[in-house]
Backbone as CSV, one residue per row, in Angstrom:
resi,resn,N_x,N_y,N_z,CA_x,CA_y,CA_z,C_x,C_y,C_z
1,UNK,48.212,12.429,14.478,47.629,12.961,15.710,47.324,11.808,16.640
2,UNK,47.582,12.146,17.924,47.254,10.938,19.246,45.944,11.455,19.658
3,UNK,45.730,10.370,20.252,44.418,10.785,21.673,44.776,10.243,22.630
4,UNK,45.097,11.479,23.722,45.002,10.672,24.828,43.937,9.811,25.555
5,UNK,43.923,8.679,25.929,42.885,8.311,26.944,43.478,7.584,28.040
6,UNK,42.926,8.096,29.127,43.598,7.916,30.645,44.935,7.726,30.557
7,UNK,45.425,6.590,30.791,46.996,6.411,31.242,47.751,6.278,29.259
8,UNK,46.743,5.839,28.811,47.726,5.820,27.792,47.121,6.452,26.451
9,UNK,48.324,6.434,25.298,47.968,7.074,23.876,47.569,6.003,22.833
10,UNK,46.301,6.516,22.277,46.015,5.906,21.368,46.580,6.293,19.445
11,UNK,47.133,5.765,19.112,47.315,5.747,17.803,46.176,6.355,16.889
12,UNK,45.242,7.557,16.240,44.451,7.926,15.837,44.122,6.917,14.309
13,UNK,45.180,6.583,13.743,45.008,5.697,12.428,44.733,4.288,12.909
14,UNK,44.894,4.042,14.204,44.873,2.939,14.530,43.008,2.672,15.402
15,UNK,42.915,3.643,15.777,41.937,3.792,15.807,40.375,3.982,15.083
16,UNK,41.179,4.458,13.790,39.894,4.988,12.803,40.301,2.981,12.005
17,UNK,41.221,2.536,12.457,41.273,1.042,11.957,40.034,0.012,12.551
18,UNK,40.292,0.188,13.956,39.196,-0.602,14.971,37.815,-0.004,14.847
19,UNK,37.568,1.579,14.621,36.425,1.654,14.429,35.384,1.065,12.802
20,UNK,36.526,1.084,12.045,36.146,0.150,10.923,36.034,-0.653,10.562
21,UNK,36.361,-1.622,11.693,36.170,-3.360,12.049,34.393,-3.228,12.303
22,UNK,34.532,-2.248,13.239,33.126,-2.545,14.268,32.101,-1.847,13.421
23,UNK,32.490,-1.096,12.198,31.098,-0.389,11.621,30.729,-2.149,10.779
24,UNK,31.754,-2.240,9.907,31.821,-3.376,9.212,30.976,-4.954,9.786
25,UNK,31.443,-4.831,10.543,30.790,-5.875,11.726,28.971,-5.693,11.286
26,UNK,28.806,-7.090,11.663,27.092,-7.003,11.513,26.258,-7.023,12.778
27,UNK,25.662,-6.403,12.333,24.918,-5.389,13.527,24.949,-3.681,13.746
28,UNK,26.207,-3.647,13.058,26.533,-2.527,13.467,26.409,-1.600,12.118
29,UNK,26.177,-2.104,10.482,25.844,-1.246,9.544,25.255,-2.323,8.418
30,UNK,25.297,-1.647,7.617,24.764,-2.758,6.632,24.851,-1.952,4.716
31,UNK,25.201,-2.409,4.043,25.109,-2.082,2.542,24.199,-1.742,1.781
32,UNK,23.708,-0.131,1.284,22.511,0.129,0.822,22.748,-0.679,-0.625
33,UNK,21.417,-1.292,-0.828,20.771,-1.818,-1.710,20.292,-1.093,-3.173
34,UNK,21.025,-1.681,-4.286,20.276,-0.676,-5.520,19.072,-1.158,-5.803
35,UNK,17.852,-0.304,-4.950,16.889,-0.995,-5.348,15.983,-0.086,-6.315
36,UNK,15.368,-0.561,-7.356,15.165,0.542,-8.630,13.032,0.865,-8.510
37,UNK,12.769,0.289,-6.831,12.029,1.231,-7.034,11.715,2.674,-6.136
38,UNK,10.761,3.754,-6.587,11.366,5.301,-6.615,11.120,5.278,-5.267
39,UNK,11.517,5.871,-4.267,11.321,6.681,-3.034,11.829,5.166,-1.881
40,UNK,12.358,4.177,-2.541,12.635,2.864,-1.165,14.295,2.924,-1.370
41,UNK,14.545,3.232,0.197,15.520,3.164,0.341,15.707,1.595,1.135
42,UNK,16.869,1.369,1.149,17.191,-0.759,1.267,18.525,-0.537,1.722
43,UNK,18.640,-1.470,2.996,19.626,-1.595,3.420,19.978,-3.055,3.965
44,UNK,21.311,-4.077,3.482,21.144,-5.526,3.634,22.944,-5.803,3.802
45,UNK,23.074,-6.691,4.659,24.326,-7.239,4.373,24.664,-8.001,3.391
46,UNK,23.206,-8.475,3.263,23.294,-10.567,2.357,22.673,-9.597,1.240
47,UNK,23.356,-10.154,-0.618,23.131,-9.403,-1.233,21.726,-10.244,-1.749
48,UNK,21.698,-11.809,-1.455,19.930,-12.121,-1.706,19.200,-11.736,-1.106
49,UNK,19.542,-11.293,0.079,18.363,-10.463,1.081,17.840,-9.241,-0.007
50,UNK,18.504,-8.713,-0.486,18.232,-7.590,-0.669,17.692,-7.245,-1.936
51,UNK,18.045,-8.237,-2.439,17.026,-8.486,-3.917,15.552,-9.301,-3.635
52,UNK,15.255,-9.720,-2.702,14.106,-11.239,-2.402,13.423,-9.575,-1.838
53,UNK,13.875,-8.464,-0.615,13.105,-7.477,-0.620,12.607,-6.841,-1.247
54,UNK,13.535,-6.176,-2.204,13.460,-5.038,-3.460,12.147,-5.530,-4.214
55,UNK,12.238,-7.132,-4.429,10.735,-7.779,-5.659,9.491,-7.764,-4.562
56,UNK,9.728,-7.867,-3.349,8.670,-7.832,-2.412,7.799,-6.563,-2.211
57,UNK,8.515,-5.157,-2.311,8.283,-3.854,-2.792,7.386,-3.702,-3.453
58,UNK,8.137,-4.178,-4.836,7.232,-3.719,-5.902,6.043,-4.383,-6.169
59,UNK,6.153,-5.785,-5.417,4.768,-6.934,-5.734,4.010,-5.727,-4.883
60,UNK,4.147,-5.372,-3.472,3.240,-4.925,-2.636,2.775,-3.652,-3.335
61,UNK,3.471,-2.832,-3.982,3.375,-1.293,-4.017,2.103,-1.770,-6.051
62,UNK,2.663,-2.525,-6.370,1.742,-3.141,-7.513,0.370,-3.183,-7.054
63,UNK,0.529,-4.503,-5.865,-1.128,-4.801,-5.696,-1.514,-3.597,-4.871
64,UNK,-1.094,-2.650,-4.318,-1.652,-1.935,-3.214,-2.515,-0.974,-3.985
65,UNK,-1.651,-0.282,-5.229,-1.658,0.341,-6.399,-2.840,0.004,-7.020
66,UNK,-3.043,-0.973,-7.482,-4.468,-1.456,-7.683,-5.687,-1.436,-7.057
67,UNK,-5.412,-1.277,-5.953,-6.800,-1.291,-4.929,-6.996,0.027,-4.474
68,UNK,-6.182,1.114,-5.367,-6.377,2.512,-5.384,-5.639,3.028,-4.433
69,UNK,-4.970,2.689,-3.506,-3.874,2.986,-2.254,-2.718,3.865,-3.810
70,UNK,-2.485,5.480,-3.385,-1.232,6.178,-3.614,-0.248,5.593,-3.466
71,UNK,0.265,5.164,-3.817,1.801,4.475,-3.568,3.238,5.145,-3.627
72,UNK,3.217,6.040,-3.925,4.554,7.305,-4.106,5.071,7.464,-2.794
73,UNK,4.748,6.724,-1.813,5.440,6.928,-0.384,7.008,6.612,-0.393
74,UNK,7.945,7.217,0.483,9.182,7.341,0.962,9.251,6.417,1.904
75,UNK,10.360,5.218,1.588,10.512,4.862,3.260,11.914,3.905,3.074
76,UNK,12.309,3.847,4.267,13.667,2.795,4.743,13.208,1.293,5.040
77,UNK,13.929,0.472,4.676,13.752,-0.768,4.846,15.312,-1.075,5.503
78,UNK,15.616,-1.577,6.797,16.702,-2.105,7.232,16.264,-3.581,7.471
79,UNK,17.386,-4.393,6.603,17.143,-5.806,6.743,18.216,-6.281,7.954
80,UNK,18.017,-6.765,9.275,18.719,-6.521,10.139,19.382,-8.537,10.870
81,UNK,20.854,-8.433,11.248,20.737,-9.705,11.433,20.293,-9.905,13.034
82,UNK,19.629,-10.093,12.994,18.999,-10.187,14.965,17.710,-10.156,15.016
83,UNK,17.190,-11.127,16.241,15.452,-10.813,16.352,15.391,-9.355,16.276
84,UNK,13.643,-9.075,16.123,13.085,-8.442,16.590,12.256,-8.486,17.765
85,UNK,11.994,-7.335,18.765,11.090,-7.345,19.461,10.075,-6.215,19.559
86,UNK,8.547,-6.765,20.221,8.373,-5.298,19.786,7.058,-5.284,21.646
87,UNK,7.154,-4.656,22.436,6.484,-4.776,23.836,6.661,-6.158,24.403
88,UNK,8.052,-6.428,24.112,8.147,-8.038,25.039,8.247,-8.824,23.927
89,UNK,7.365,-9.067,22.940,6.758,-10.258,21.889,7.619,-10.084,20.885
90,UNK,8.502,-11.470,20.350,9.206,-11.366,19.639,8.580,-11.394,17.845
91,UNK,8.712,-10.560,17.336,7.753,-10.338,15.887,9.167,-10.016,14.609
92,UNK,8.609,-10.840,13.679,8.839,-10.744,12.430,9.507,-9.389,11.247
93,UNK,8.729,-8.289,12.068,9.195,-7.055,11.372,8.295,-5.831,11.541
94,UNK,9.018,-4.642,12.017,8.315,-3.741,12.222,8.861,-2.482,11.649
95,UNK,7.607,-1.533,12.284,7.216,-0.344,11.175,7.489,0.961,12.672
96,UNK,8.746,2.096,12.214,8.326,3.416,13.128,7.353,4.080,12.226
97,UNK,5.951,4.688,12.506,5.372,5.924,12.476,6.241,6.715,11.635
98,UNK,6.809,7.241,12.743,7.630,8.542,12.814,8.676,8.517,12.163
99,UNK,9.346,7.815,11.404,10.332,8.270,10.233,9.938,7.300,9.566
100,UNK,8.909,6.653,9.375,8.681,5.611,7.994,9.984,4.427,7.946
101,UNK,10.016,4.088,9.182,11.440,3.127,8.748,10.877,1.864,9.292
102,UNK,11.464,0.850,8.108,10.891,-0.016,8.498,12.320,-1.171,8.606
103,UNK,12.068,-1.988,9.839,13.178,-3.009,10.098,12.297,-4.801,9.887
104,UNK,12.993,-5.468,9.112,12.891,-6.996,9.172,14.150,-7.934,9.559
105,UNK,13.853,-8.611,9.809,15.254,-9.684,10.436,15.285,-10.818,9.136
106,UNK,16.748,-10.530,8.873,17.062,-10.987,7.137,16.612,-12.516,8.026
107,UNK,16.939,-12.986,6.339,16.120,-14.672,6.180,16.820,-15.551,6.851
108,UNK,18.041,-15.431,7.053,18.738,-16.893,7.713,18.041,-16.099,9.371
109,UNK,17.838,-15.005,9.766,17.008,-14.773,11.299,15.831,-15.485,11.049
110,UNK,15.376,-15.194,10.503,13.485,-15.205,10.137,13.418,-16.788,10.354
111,UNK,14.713,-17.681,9.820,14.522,-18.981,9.755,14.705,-19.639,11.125
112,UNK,15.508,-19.026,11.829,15.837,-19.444,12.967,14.581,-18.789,14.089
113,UNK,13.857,-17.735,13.789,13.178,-17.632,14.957,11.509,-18.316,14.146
114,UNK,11.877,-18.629,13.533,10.157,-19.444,12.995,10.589,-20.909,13.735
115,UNK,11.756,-21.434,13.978,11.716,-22.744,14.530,11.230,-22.144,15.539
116,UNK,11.241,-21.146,16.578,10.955,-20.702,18.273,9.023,-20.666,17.104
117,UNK,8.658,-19.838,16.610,7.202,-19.434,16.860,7.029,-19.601,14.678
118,UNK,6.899,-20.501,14.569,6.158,-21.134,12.786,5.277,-20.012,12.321
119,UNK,5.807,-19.547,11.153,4.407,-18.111,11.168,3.884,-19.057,10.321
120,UNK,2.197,-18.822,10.621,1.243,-19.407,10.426,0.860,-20.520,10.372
121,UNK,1.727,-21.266,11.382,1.962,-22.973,11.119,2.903,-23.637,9.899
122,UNK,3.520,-22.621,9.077,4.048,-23.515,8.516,5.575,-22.813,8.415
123,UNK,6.362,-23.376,7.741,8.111,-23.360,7.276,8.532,-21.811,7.402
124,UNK,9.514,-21.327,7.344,9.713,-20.069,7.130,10.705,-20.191,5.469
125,UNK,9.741,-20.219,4.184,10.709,-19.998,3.303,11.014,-18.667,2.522
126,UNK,11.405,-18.265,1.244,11.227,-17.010,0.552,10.516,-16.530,0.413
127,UNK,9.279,-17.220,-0.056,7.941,-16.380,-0.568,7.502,-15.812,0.719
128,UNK,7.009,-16.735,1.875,6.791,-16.751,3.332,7.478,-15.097,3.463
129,UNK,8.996,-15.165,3.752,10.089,-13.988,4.181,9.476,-13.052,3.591
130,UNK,9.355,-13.053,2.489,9.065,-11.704,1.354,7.900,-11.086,1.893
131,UNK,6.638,-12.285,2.664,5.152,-11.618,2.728,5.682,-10.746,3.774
132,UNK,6.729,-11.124,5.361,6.692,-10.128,6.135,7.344,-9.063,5.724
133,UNK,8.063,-8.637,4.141,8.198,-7.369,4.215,7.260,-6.624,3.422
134,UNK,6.651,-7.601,3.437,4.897,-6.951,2.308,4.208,-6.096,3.515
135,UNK,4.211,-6.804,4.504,3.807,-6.770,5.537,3.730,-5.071,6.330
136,UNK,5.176,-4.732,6.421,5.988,-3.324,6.961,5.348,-2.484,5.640
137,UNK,6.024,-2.731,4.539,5.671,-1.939,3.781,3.879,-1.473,3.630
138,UNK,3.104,-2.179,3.448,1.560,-2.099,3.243,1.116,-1.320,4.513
139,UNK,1.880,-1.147,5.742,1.905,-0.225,6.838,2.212,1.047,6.683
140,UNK,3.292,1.275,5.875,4.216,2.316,5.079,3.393,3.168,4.123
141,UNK,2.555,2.365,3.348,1.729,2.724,2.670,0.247,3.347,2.933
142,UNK,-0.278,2.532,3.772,-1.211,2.541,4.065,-1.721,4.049,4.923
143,UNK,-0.127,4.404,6.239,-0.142,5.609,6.757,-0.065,6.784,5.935
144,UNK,0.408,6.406,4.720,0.170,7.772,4.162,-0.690,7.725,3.293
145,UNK,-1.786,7.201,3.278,-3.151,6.996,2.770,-4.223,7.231,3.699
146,UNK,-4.038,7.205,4.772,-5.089,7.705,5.994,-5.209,8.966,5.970
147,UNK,-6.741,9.138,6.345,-7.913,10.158,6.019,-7.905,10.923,7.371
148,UNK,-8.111,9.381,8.560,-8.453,9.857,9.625,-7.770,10.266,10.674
149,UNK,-7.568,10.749,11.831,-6.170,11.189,12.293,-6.288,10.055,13.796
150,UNK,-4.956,9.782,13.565,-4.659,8.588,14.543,-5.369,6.973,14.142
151,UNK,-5.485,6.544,12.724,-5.802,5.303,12.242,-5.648,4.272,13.391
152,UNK,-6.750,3.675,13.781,-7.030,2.238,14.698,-5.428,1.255,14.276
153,UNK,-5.194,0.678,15.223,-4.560,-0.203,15.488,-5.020,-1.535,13.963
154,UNK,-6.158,-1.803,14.438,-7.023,-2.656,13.824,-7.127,-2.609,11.935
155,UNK,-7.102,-1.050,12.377,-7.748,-0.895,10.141,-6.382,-1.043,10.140
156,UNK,-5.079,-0.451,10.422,-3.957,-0.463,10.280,-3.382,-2.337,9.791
157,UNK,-3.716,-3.068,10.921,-3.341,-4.357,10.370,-4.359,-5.239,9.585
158,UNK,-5.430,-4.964,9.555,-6.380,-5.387,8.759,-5.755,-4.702,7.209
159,UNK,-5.429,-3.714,6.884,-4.699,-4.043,5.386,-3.531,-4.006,5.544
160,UNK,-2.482,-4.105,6.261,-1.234,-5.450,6.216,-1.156,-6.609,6.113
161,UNK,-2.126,-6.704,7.200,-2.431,-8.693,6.615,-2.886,-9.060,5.564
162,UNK,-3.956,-8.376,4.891,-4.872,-8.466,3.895,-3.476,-8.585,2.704
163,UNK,-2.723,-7.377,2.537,-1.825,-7.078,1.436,-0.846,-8.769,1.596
164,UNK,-0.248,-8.946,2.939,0.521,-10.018,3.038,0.127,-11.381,2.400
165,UNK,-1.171,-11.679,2.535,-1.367,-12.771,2.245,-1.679,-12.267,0.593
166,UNK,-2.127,-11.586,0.422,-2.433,-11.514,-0.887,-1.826,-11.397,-1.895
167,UNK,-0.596,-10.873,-1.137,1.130,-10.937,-2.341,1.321,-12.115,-2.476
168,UNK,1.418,-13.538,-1.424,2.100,-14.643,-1.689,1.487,-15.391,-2.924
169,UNK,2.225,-16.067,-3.306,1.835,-17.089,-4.612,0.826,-17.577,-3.777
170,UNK,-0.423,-18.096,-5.161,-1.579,-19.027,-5.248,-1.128,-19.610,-4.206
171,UNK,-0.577,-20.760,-4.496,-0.437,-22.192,-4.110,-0.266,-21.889,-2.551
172,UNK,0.938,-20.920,-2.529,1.641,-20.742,-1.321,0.397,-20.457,-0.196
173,UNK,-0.282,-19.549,-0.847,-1.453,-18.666,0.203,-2.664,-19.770,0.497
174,UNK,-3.220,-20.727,-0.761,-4.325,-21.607,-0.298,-3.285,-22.874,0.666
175,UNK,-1.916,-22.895,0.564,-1.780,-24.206,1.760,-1.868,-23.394,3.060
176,UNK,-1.549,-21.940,3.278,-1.416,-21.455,4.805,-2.932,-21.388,4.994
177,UNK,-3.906,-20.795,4.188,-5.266,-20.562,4.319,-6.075,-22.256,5.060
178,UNK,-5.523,-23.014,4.295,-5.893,-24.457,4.787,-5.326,-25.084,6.137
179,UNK,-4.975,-24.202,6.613,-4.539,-24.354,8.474,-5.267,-23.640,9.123
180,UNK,-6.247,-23.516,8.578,-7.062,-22.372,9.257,-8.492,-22.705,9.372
181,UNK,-8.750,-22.681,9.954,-10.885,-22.999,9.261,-10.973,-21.986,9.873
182,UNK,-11.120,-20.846,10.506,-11.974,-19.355,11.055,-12.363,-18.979,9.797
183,UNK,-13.458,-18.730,9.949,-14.211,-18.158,8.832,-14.185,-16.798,9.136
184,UNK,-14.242,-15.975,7.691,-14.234,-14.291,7.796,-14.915,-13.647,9.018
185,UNK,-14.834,-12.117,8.718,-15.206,-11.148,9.742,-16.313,-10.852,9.268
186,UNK,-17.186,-11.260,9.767,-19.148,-11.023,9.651,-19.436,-9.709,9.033
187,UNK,-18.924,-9.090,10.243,-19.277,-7.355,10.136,-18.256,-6.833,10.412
188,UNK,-17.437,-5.282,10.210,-16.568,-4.664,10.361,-16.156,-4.723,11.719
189,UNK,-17.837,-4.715,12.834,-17.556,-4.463,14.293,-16.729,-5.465,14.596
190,UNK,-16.306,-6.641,14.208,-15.340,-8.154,14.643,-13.975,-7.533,14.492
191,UNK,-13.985,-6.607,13.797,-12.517,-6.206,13.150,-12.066,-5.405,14.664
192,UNK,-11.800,-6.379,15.617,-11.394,-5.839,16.837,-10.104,-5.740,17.409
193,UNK,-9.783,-4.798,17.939,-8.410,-5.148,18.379,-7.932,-5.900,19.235
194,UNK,-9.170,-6.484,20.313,-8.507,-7.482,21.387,-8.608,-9.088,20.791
195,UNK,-9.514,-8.933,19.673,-9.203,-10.138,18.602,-7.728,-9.870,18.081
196,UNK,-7.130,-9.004,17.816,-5.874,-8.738,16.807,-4.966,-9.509,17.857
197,UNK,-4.902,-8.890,19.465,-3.748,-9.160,20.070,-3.848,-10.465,20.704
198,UNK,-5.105,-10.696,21.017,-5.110,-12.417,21.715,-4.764,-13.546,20.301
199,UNK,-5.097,-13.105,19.026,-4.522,-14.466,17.605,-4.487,-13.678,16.514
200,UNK,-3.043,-12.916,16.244,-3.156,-12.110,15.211,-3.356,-13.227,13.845
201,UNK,-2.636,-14.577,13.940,-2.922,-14.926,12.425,-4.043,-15.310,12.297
202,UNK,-5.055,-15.667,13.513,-6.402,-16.252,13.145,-6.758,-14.204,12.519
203,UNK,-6.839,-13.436,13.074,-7.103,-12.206,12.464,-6.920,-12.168,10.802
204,UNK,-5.283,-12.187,10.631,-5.222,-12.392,9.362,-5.741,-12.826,8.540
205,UNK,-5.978,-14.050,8.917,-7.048,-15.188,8.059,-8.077,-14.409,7.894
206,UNK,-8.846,-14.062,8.848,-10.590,-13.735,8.890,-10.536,-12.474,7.875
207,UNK,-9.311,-11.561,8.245,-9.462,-10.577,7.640,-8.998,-10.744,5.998
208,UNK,-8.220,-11.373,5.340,-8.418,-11.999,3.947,-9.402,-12.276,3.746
209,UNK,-10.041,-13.606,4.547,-11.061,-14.160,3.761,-12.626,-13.107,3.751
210,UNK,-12.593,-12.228,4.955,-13.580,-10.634,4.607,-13.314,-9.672,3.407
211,UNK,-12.175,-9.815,3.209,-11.762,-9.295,1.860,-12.250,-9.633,0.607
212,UNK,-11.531,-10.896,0.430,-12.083,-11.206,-0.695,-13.778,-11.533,-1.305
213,UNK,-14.188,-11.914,0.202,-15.668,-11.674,0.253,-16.339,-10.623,-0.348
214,UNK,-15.745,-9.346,-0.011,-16.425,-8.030,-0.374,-16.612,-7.702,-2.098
215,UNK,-17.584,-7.367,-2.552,-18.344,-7.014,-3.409,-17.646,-5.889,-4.220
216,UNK,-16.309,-4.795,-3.469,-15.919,-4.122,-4.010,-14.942,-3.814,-2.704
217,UNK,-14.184,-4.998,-3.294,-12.622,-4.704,-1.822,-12.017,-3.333,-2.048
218,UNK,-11.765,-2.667,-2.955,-11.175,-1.470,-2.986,-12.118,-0.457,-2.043
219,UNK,-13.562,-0.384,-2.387,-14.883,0.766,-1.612,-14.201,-0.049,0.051
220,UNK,-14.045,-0.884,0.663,-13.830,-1.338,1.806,-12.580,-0.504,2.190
221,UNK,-11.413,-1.087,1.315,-10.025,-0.647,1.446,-10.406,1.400,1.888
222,UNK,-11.120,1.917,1.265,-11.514,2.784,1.292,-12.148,3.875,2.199
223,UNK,-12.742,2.911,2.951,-13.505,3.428,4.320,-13.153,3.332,5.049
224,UNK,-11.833,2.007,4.917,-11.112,2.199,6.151,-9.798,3.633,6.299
225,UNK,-9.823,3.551,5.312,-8.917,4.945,5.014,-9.570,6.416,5.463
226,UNK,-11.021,6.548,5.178,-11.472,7.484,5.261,-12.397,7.675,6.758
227,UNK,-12.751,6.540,7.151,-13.724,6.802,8.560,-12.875,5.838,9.346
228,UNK,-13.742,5.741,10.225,-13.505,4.708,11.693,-14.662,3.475,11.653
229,UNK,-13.465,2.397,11.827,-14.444,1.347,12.018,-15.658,1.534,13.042
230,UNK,-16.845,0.892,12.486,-17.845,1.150,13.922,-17.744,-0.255,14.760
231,UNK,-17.614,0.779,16.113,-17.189,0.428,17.700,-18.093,-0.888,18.161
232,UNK,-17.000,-2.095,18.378,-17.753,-2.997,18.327,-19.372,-2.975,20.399
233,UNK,-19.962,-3.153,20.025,-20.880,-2.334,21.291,-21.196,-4.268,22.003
């Protein structure tokens, strides 16, 4: 069978040829991932991408699991080769709401846009890569653990960050922690959002080191799930 288009005929086999260049092509699809844990779907060109994710999963869905967070959530992970952006600001990896899909920019990206912006001051290596898909995911998680309807901006990344840093190795997490001197979040009311958007990693920081502070991080993890932070006045 032909197709015509305008002046001339296209070859239909020749066509379903070129369109299989361009699915193939990167950017344009990518190879689901056997990843063996239940309800994550994975999608990667690079087949280490897609294993360095898959262990990043289960570290997150482990510790999240522990701190009493349901973890049986459904979601997509596209490991993608190209920045991300997300309102202008070029970021690491993000999360839709609305179909639970979550996109990161595989590691040889991640490496090249940490030379433009160093997450957290330092290198962009594996462990580093892995925290930002700790990162999406603990978002993933976290929404379908909310109590309250329309979860703050704020509680939302206050346990992403919290989960991120807390997946990375020891070593890894006290050298990024040691670029930091901000000391924790006093009171919940700090847990602000125009703090989040003017220095999200000084946030991060404060909000770990409020974490581990707490007397019973899970009862915390908890309230943020179930109420609203009180309004800083």
């Amino acid at each position: 069978m032909d197709v015509v288009k305008g002046c001339g005929v296209i070859n239909m086999r020749l066509l379903l040829f070129i369109l299989s260049l361009l699915v193939s092509a990167p950017g344009y699809s990518a190879t689901r991932v056997a990843c063996p844990v239940p309800g994550v779907t994975l999608f990667s060109d690079r087949a280490d991408d897609g294993e360095l994710a898959c262990q990043a999963v289960g570290k997150t869905l482990e510790f999240m699991g522990s701190q009493g967070f349901l973890v049986d959530t459904e979601f997509t992970i596209d490991l993608v080769d190209r920045p991300l952006s997300l309102h202008g600001t070029e970021v690491k990896g993000t999360y839709d709401s609305r179909s639970f899909h979550i996109k990161v920019p595989s590691f040889p990206q991640a490496q090249l846009m940490a030379q433009r912006y160093p997450p957290f001051r330092m290198s962009m290596c594996h462990r580093m890569w892995q925290s930002f898909v700790a990162h999406e995911v603990a978002h993933a998680v976290a929404q379908a653990n909310f109590r309250v309807s329309k979860p703050s901006l704020e509680a939302h990344e206050y346990i992403a960050y919290v989960v991120q840093l807390a997946t990375l190795p020891e070593a890894l997490r006290q050298q990024l922690l040691a670029a930091f001197d901000n000391p924790a979040f006093q009171h919940e009311r700090q847990i602000s959002r125009v703090f989040l958007q003017l220095a999200p990693e000084v946030f991060a920081v404060k909000a770990y080191r409020h974490y581990v502070a707490q007397s019973d991080p899970q009862a915390f993890f908890k309230r943020l799930l179930n109420r609203r932070l009180s309004p800083l006045h």
